[in-house]
mmCIF file as Biopython writes it, N, C-alpha, C and O atoms, coordinates in Angstrom:
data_model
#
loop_
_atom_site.group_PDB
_atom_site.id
_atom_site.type_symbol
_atom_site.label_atom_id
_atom_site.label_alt_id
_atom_site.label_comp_id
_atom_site.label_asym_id
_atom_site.label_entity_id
_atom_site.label_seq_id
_atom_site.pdbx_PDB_ins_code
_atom_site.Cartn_x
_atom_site.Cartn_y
_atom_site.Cartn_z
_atom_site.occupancy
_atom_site.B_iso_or_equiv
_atom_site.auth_seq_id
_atom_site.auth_asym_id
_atom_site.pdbx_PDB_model_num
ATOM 1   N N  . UNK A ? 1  ? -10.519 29.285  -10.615 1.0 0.0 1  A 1 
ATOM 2   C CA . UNK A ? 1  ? -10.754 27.960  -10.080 1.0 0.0 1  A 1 
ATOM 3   C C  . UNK A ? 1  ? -11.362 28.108  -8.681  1.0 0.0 1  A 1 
ATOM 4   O O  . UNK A ? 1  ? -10.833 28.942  -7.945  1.0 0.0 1  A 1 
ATOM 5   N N  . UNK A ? 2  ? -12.211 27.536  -8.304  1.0 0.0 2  A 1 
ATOM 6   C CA . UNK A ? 2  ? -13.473 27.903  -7.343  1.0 0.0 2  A 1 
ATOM 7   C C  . UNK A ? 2  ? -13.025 26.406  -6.350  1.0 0.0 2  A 1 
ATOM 8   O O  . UNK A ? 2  ? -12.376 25.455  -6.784  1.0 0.0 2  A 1 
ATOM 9   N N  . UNK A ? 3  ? -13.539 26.539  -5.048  1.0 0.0 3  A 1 
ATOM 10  C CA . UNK A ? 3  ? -12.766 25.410  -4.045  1.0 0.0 3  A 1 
ATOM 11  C C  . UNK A ? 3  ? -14.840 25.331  -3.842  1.0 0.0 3  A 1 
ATOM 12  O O  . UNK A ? 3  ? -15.631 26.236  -3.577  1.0 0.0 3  A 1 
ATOM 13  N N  . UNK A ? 4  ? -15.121 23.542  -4.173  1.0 0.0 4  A 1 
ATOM 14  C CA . UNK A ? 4  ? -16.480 23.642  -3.617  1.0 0.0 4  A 1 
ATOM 15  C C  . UNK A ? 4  ? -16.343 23.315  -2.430  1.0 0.0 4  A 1 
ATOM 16  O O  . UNK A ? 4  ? -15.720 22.341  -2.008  1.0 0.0 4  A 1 
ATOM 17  N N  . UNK A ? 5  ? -17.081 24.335  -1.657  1.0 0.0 5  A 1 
ATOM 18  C CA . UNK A ? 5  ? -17.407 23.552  -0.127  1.0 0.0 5  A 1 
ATOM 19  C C  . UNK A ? 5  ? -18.219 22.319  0.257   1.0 0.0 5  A 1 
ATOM 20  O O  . UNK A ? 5  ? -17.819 21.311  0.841   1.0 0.0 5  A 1 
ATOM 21  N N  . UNK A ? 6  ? -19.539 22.627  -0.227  1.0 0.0 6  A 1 
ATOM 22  C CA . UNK A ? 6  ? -20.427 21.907  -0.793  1.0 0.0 6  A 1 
ATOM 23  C C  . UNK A ? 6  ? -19.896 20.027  -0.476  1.0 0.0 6  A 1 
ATOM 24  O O  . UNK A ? 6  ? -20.292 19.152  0.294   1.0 0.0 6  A 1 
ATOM 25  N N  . UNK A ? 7  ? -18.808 20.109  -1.566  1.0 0.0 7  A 1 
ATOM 26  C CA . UNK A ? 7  ? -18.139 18.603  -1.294  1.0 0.0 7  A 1 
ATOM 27  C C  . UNK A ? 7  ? -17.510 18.352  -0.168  1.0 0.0 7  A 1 
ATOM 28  O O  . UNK A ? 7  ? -18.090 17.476  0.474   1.0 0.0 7  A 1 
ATOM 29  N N  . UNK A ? 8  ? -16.291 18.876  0.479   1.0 0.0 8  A 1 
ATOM 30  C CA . UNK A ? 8  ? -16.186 19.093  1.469   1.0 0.0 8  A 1 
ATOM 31  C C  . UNK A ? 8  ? -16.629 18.580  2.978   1.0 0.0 8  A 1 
ATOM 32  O O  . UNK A ? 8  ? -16.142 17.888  3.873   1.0 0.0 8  A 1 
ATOM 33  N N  . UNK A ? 9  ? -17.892 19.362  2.719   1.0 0.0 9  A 1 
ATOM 34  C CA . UNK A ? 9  ? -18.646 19.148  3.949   1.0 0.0 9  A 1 
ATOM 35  C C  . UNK A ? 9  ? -19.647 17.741  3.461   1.0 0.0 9  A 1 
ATOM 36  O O  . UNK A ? 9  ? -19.874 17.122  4.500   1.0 0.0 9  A 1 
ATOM 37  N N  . UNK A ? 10 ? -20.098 17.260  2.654   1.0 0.0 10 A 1 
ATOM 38  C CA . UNK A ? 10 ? -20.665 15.988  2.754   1.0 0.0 10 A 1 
ATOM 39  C C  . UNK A ? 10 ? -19.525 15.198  2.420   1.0 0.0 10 A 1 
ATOM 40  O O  . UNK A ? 10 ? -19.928 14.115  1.996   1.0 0.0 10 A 1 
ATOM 41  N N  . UNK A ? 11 ? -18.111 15.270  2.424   1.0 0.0 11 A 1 
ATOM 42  C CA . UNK A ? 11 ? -16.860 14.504  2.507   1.0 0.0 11 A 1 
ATOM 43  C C  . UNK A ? 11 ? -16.782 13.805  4.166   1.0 0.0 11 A 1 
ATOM 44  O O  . UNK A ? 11 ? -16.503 12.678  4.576   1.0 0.0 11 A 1 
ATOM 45  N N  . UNK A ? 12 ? -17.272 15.393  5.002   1.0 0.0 12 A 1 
ATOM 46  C CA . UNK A ? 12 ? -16.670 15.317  6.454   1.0 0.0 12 A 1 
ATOM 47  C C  . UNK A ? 12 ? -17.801 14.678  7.731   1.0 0.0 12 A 1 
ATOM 48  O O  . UNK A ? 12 ? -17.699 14.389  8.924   1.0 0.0 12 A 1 
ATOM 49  N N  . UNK A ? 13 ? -19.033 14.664  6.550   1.0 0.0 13 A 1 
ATOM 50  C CA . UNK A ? 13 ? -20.036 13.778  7.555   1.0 0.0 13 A 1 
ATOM 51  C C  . UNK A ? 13 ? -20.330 12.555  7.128   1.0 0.0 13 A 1 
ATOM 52  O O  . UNK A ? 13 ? -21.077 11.804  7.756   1.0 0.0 13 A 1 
ATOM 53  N N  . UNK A ? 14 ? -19.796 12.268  6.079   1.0 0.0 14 A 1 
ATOM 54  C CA . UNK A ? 14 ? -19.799 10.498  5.731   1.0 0.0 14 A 1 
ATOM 55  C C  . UNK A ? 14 ? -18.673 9.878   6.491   1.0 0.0 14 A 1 
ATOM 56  O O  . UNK A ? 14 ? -18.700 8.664   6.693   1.0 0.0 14 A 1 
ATOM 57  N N  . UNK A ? 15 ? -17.494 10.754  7.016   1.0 0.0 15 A 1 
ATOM 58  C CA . UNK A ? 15 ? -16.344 10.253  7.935   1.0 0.0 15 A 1 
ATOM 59  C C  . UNK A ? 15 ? -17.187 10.419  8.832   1.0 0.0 15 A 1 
ATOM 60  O O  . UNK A ? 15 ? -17.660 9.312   9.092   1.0 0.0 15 A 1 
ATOM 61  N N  . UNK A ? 16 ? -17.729 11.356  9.579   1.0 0.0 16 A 1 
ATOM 62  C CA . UNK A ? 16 ? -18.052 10.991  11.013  1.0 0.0 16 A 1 
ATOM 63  C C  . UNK A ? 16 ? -19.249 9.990   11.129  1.0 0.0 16 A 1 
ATOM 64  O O  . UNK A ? 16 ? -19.341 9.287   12.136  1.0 0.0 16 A 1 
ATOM 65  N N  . UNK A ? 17 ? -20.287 9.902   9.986   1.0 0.0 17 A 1 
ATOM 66  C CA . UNK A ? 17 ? -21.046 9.144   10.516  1.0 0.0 17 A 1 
ATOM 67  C C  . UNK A ? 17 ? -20.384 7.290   10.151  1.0 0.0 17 A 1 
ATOM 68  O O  . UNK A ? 17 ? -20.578 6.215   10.720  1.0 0.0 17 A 1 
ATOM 69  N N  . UNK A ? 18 ? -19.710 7.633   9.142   1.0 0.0 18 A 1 
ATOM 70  C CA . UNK A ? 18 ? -18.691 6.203   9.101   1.0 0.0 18 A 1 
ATOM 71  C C  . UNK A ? 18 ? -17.773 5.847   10.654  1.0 0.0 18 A 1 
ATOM 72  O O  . UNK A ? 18 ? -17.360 4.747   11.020  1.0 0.0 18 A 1 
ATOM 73  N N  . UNK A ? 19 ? -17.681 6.803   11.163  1.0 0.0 19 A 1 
ATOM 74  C CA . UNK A ? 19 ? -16.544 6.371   12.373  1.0 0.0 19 A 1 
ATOM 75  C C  . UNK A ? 19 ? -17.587 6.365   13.711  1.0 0.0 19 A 1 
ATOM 76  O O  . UNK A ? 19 ? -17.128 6.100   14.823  1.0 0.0 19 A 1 
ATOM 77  N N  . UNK A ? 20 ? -19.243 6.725   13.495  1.0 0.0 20 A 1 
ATOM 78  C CA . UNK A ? 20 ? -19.637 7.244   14.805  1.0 0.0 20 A 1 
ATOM 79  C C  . UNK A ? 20 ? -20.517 5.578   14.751  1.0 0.0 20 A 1 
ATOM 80  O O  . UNK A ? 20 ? -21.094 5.158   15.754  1.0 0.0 20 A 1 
ATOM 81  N N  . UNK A ? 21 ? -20.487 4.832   13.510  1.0 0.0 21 A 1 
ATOM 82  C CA . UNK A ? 21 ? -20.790 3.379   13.516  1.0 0.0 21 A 1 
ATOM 83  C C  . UNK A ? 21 ? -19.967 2.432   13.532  1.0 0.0 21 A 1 
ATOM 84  O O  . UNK A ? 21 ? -20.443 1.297   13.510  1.0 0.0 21 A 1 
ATOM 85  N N  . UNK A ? 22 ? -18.595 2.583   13.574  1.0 0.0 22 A 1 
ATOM 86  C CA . UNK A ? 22 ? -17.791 1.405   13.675  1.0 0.0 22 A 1 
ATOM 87  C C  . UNK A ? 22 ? -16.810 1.782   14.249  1.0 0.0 22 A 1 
ATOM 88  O O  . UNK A ? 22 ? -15.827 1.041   14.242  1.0 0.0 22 A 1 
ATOM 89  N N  . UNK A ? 23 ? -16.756 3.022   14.916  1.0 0.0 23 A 1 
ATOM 90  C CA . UNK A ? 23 ? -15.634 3.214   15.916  1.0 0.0 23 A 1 
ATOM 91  C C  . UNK A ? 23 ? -15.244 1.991   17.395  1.0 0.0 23 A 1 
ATOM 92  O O  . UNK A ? 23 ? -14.194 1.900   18.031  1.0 0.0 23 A 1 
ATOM 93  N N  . UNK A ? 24 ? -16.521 1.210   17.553  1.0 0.0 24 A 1 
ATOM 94  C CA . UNK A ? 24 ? -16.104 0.223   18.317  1.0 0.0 24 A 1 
ATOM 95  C C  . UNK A ? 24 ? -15.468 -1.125  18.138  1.0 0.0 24 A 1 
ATOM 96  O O  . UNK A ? 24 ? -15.072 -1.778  19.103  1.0 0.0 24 A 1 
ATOM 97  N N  . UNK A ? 25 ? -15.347 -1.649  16.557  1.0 0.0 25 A 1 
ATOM 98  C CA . UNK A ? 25 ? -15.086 -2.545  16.105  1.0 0.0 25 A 1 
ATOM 99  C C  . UNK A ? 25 ? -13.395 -2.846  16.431  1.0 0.0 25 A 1 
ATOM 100 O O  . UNK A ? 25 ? -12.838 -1.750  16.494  1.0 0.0 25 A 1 
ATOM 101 N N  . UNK A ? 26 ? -12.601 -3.759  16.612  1.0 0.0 26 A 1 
ATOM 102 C CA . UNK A ? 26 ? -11.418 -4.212  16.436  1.0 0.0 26 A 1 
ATOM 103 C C  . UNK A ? 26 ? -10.928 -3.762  15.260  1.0 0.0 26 A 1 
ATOM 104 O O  . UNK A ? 26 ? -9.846  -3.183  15.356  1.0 0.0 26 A 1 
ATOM 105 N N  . UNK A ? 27 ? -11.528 -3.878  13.876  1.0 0.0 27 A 1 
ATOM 106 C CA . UNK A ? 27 ? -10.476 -3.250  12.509  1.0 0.0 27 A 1 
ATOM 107 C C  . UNK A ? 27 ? -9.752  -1.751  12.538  1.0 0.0 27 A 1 
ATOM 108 O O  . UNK A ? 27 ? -8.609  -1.453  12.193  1.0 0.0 27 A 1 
ATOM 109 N N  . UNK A ? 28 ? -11.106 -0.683  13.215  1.0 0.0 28 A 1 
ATOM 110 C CA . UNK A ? 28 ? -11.124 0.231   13.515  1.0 0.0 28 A 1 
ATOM 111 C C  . UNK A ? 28 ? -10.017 1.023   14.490  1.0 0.0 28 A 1 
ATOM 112 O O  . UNK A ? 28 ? -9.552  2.153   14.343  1.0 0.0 28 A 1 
ATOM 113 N N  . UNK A ? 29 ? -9.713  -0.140  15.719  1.0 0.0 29 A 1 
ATOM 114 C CA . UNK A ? 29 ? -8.871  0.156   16.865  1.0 0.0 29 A 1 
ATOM 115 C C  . UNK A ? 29 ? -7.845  0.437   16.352  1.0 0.0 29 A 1 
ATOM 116 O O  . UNK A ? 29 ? -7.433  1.538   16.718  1.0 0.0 29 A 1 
ATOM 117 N N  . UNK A ? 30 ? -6.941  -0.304  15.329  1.0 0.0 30 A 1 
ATOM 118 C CA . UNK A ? 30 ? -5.648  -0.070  14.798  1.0 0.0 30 A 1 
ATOM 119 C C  . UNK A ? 30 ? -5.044  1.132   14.040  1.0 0.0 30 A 1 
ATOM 120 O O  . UNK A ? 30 ? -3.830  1.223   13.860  1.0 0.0 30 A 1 
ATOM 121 N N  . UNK A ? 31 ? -6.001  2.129   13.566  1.0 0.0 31 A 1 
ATOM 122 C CA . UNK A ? 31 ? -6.109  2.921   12.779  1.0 0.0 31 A 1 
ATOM 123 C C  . UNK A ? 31 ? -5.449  4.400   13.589  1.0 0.0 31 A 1 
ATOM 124 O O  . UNK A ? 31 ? -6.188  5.030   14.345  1.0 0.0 31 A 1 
ATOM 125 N N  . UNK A ? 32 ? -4.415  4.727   13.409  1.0 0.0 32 A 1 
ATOM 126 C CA . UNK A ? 32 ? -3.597  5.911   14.529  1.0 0.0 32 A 1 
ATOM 127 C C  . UNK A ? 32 ? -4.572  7.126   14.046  1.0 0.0 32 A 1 
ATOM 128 O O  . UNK A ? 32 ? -5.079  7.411   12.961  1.0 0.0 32 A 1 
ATOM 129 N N  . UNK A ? 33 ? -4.601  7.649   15.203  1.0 0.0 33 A 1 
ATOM 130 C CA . UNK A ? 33 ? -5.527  9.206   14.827  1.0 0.0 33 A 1 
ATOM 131 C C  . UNK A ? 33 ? -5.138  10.055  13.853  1.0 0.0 33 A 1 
ATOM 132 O O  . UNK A ? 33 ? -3.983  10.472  13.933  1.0 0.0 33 A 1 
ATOM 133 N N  . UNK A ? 34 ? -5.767  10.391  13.011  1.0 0.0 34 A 1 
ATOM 134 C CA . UNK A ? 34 ? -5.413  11.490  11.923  1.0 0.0 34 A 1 
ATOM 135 C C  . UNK A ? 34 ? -5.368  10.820  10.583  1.0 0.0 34 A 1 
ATOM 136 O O  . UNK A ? 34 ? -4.737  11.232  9.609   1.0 0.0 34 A 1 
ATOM 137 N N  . UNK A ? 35 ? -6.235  9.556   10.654  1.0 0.0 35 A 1 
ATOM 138 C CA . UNK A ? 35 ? -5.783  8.784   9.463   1.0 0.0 35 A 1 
ATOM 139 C C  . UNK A ? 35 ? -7.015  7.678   9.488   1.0 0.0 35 A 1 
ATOM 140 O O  . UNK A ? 35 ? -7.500  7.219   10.522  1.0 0.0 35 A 1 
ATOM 141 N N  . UNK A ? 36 ? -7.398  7.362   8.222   1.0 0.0 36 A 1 
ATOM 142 C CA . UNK A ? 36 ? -8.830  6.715   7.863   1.0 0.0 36 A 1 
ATOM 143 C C  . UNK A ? 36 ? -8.453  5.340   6.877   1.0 0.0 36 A 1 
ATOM 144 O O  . UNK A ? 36 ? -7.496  5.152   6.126   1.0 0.0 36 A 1 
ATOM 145 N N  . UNK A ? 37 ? -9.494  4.573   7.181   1.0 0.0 37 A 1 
ATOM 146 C CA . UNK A ? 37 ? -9.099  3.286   6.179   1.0 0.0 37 A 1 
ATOM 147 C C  . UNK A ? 37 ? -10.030 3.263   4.741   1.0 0.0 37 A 1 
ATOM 148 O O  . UNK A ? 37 ? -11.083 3.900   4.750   1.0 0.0 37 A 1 
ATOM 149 N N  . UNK A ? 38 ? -9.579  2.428   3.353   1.0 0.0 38 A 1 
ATOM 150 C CA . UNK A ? 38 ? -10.106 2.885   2.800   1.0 0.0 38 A 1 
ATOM 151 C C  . UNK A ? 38 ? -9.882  0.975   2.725   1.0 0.0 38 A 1 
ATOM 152 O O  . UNK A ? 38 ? -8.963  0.376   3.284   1.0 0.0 38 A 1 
ATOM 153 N N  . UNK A ? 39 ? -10.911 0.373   1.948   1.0 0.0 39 A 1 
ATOM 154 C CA . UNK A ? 39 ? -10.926 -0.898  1.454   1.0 0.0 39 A 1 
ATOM 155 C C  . UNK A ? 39 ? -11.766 -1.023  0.622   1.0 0.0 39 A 1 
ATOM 156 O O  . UNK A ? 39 ? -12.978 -0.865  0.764   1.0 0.0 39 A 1 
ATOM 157 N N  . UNK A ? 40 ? -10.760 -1.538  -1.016  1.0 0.0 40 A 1 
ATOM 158 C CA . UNK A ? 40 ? -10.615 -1.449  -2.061  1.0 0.0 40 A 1 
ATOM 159 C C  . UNK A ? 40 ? -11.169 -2.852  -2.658  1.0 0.0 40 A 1 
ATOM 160 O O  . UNK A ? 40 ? -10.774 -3.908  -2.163  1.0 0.0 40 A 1 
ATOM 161 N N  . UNK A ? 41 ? -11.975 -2.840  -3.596  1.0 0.0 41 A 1 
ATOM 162 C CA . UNK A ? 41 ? -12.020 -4.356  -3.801  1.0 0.0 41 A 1 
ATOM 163 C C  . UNK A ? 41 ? -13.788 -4.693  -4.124  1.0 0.0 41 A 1 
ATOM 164 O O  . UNK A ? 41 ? -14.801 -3.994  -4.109  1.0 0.0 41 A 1 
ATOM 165 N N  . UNK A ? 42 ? -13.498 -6.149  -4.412  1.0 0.0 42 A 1 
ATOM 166 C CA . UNK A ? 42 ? -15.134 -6.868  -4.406  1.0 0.0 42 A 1 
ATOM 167 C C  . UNK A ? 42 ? -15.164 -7.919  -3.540  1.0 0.0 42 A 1 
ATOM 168 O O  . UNK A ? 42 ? -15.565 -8.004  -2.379  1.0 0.0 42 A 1 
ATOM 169 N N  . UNK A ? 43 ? -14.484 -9.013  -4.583  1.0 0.0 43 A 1 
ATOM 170 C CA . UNK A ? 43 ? -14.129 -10.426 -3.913  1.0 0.0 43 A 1 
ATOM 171 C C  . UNK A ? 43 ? -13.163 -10.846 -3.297  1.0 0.0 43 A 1 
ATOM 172 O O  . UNK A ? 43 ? -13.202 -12.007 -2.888  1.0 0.0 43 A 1 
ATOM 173 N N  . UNK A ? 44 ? -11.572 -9.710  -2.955  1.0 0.0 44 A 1 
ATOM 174 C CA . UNK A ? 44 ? -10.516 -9.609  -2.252  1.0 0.0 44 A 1 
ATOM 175 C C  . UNK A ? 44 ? -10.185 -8.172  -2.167  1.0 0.0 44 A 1 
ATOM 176 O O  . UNK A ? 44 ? -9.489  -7.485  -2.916  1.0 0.0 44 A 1 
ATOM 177 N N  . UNK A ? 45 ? -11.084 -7.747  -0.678  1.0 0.0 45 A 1 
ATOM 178 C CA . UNK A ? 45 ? -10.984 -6.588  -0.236  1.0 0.0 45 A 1 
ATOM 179 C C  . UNK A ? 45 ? -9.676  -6.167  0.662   1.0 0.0 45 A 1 
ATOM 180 O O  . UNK A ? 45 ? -9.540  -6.515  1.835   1.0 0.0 45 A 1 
ATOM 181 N N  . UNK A ? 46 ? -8.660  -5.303  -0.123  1.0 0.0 46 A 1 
ATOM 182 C CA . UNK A ? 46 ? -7.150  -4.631  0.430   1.0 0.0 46 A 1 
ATOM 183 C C  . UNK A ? 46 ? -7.258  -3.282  0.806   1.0 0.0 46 A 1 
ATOM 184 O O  . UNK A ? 46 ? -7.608  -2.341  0.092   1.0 0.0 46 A 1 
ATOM 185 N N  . UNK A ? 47 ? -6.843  -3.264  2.294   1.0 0.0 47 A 1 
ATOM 186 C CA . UNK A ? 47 ? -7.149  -2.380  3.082   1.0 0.0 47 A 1 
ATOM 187 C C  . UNK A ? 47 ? -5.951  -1.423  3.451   1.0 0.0 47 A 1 
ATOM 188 O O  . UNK A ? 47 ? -5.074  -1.751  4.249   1.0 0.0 47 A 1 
ATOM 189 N N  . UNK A ? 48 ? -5.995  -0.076  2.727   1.0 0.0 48 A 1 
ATOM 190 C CA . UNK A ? 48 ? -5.500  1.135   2.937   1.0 0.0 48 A 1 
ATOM 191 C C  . UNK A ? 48 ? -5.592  1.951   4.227   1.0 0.0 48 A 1 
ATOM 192 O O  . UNK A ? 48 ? -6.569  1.927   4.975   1.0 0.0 48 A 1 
ATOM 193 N N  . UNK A ? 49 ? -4.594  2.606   4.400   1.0 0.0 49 A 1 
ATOM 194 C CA . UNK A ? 49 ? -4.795  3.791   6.121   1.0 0.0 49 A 1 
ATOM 195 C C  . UNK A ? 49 ? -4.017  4.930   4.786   1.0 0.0 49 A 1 
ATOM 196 O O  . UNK A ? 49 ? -3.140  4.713   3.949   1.0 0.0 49 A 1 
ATOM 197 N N  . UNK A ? 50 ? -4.847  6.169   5.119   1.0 0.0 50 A 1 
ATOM 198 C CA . UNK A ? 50 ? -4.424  7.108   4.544   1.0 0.0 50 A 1 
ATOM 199 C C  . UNK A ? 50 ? -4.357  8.183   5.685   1.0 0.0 50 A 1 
ATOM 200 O O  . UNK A ? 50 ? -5.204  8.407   6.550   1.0 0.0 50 A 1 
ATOM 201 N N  . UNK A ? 51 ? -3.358  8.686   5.516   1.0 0.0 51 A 1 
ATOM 202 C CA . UNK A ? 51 ? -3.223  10.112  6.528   1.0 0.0 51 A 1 
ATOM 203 C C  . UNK A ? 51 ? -4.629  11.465  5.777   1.0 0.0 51 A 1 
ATOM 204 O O  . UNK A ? 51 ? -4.958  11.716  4.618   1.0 0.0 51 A 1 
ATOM 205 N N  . UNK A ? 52 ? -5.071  11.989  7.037   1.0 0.0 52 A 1 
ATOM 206 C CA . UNK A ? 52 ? -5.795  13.126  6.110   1.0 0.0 52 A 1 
ATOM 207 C C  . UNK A ? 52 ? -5.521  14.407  6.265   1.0 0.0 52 A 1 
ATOM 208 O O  . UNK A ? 52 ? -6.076  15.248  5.558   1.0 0.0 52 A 1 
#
């Protein structure tokens, strides 16, 4: 069983370029370090904090 890096690393620049565009927003502020939001949904979007 093989670990891809590959994924990984385009895992870890869709977080930074996700956080390096809305790191100023208010939704964003609440979010404790070490931990990312995920929001789930279409027409009633429910908003997750996951530790990473």
């Amino acid at each position: 069983m093989a670990i891809r890096m590959p994924r990984i690393i385009q895992v870890r620049q869709i977080l930074e370029r996700s956080l390096s565009n809305g790191g100023s927003t208010p939704a964003s502020m609440d979010i404790p370090k070490g931990y990312f939001a995920i929001y789930v949904g279409e027409q009633q979007k429910k908003r997750f904090v996951v530790p990473i």
